[in-house]
C-alpha positions as CSV (number, residue, x, y, z in Angstrom):
1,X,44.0,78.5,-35.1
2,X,42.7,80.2,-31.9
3,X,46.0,82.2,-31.4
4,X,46.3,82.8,-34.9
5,X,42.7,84.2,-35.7
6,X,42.5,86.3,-32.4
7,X,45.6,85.8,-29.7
8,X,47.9,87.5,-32.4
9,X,45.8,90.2,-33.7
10,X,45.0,91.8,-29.9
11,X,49.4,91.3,-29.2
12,X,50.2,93.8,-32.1
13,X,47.4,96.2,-30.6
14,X,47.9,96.4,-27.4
15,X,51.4,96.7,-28.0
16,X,51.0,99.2,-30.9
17,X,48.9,101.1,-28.5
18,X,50.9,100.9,-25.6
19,X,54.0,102.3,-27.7
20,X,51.9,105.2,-27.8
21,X,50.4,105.5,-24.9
22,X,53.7,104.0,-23.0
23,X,51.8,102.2,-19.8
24,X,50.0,98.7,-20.6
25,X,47.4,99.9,-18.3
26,X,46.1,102.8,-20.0
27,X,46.7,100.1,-23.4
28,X,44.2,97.7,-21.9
29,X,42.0,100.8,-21.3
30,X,41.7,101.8,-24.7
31,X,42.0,98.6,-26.3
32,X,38.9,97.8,-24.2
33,X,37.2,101.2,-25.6
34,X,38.4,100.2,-28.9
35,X,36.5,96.6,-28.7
36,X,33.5,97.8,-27.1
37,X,32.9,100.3,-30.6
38,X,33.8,97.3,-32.8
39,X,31.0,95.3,-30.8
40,X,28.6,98.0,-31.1
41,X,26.4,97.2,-34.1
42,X,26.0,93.7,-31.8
43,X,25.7,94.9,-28.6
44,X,22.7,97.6,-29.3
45,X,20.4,95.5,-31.1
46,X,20.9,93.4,-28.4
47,X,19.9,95.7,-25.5
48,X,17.3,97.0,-26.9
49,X,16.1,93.7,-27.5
50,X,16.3,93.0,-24.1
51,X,14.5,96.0,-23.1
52,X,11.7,94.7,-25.4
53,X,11.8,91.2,-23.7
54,X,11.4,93.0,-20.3
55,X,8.4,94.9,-21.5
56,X,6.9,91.7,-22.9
57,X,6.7,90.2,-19.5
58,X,3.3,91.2,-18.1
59,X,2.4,89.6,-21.7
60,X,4.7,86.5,-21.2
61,X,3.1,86.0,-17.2
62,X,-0.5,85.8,-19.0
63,X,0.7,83.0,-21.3
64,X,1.8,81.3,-18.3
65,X,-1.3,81.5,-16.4
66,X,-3.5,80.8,-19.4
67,X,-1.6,77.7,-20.3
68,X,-0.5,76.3,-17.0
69,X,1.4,73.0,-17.6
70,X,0.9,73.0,-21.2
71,X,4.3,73.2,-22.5
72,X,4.1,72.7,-25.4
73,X,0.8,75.3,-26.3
74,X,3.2,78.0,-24.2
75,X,5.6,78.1,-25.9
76,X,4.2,77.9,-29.5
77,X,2.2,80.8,-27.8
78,X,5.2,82.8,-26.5
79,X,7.2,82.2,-29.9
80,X,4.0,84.0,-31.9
81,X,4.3,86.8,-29.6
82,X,8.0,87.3,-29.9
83,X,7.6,86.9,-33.4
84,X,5.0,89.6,-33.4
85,X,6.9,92.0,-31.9
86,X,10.2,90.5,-33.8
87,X,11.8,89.8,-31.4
88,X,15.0,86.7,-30.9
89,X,15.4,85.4,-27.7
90,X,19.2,83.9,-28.8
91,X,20.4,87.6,-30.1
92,X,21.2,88.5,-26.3
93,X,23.9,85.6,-26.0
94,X,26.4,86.6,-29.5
95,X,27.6,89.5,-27.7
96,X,28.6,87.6,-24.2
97,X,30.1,84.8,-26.4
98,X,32.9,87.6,-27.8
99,X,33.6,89.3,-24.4
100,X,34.2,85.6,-23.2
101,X,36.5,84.7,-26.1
102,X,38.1,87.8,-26.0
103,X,38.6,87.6,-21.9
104,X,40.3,84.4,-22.5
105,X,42.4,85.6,-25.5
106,X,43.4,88.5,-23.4
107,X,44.4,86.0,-20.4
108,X,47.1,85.1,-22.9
109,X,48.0,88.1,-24.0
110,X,48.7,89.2,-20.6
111,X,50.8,85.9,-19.6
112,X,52.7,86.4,-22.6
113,X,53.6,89.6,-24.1
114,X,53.4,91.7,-20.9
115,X,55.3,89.8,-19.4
116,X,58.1,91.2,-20.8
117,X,56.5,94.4,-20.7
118,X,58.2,95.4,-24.2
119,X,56.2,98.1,-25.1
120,X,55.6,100.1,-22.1
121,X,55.9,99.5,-17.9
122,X,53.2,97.2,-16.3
123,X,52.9,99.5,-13.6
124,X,49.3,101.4,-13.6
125,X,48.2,103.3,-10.7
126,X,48.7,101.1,-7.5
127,X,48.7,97.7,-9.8
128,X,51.3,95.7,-11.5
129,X,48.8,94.2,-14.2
130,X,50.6,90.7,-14.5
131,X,49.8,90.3,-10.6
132,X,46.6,90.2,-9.3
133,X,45.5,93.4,-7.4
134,X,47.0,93.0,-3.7
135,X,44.5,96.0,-2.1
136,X,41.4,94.3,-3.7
137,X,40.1,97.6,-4.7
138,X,40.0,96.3,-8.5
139,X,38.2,93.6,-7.9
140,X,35.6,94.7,-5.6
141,X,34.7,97.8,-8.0
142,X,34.6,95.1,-11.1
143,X,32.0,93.2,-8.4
144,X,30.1,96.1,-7.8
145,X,29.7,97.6,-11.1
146,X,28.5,94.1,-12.2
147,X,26.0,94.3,-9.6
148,X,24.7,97.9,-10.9
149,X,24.4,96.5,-14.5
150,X,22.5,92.9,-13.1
151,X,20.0,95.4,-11.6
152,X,19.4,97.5,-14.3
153,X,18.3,94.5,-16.4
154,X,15.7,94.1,-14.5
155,X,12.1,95.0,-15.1
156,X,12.1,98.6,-13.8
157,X,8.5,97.7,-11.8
158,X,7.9,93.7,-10.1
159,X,5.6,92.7,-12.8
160,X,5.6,88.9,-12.7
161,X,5.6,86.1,-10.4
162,X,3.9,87.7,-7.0
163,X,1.6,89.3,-8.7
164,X,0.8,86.2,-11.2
165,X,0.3,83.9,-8.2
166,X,-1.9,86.6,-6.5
167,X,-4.4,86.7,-9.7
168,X,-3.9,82.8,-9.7
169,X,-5.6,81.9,-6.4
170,X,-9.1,80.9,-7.7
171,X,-7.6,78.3,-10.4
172,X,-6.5,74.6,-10.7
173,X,-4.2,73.0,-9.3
174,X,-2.2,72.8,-12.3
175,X,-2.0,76.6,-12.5
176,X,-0.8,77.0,-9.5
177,X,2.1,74.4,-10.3
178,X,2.9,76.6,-13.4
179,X,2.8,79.9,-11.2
180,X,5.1,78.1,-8.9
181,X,7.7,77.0,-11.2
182,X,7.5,80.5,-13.4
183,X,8.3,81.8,-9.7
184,X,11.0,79.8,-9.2
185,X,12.3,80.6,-12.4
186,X,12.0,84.4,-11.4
187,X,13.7,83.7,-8.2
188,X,17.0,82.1,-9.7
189,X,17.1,84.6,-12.1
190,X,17.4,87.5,-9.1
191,X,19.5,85.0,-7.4
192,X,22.0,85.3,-10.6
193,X,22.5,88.9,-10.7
194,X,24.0,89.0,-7.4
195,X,25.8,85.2,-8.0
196,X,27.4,87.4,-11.1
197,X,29.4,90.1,-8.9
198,X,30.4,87.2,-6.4
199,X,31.9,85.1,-9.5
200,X,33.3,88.3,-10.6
201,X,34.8,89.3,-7.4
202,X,36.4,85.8,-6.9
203,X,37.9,86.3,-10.6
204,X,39.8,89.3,-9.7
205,X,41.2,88.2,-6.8
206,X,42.7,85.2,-8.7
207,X,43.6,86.6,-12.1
208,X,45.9,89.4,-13.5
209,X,44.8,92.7,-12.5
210,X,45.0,93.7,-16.6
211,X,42.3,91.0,-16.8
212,X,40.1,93.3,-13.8
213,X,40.7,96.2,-15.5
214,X,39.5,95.2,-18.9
215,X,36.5,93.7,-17.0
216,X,35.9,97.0,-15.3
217,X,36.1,99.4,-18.3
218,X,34.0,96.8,-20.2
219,X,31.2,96.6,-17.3
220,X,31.2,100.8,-17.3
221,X,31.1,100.8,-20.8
222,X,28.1,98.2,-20.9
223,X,26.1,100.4,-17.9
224,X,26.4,103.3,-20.2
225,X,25.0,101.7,-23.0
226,X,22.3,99.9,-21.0
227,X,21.4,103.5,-19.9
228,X,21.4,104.9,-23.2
229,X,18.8,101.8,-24.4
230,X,16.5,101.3,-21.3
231,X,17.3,104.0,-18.7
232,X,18.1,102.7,-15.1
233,X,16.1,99.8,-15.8
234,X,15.3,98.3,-12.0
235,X,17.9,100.1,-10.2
236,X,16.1,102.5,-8.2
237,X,13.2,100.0,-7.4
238,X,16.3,97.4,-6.3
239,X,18.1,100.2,-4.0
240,X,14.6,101.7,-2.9
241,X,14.4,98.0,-1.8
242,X,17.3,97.5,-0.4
243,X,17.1,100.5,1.7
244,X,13.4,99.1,2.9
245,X,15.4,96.5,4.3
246,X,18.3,98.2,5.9
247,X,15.7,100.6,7.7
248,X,13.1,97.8,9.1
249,X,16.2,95.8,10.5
250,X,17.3,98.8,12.3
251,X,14.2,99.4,13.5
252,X,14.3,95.9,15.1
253,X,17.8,96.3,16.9
């Protein structure tokens, strides 16, 4: 059913394409393109749902202080407000369900029809795309253009948890529990974007480099649109940050 409904469908275009185009890797390039404008009528409602999730948050953080361990009055609370501002939570995770289906779909289509390269050569650039990239540069720009789009989906100013638990230090006990966990919740979500680019980078190393690629163009293709809905998000705060760092170390050595 799988290979019918989607395996099949993606052979006979990349290999229509790659007739045209006569290299698989420039195939996988615009087949990419080609799936990213299909996804588009997903993928922008999404992001600018995000982008209205991440302007919510000084909003959400009140909830949280004003009903401490009260689960269940938070989130009947936080449901009214994203319901107010119409606004679904879930939409975010249809469009990461079809880039995963379609990675693993793709996995086959590279172990199976490239592999006898019918349609065009397998040789793009530097890479043989049924072989995993043997200079690593694939995979390290697929890591580090994961780690651009992590950081710009993040609030473009720190709004929540240091400065929730810094308004919270005349309450009970309680509320400073709740401040505590929506800070550790904070803190594995920043943890995430940067597991996300070291997942990524393993990936590459391991798989196809026609897999990379499609990753890569995909990842480009999503930083443009997250530009287009919410600007650089947290970016510059996260490299004005990271500099901050870099500069007081030196100043210790």
């Amino acid at each position: 059913m799988f290979q019918t409904i989607l395996i099949q469908p993606l052979t006979f275009v990349l290999t229509t394409i790659t007739s045209v185009v006569g290299n698989y890797g420039l195939g996988i390039i615009v087949l990419t393109l080609f799936i990213r404008l299909i996804l588009l009528p997903i993928t922008l409602p999404s992001l600018k749902m995000a982008g209205k999730m991440r302007d919510l948050q000084p909003e959400i953080d009140k909830l949280k202080k004003k009903h401490g361990t009260d689960k269940a009055a938070m989130q009947q609370a936080q449901l009214a407000l994203f319901k107010e501002h119409n606004i679904n939570p879930m939409s975010g995770c249809l469009p990461n369900i079809f880039q995963f289906i379609i990675l693993i779909a793709l996995y086959q289509v590279i172990n199976g029809v490239i592999t006898h390269h019918t349609a065009g050569s397998i040789q793009f650039l530097w890479l043989d795309i049924t072989k995993a990239d043997s200079f690593y540069i694939l995979p390290i720009v697929a890591a580090v253009t994961q780690l651009i789009l992590g950081l710009m989906m993040m609030p473009a100013t720190d709004v929540s948890a240091e400065k929730v638990l810094a308004a919270a230090t005349a309450t009970k006990t309680d509320d400073k529990k709740a401040d505590d966990m929506a800070s550790m919740a904070q803190s594995m979500q920043q943890q995430m974007i940067f597991m996300m680019p070291l997942m990524t980078l393993f990936l590459a190393l391991k798989f196809p480099a026609g897999l990379a690629l499609y990753w890569v163009i995909t990842t480009v293709f999503s930083i443009g649109q997250q530009y287009i809905a919410s600007g650089w998000g947290g970016l510059p705060s996260s490299v004005t940050k990271i500099k901050q760092r870099f500069l007081k170390k030196g100043s210790h050595v």
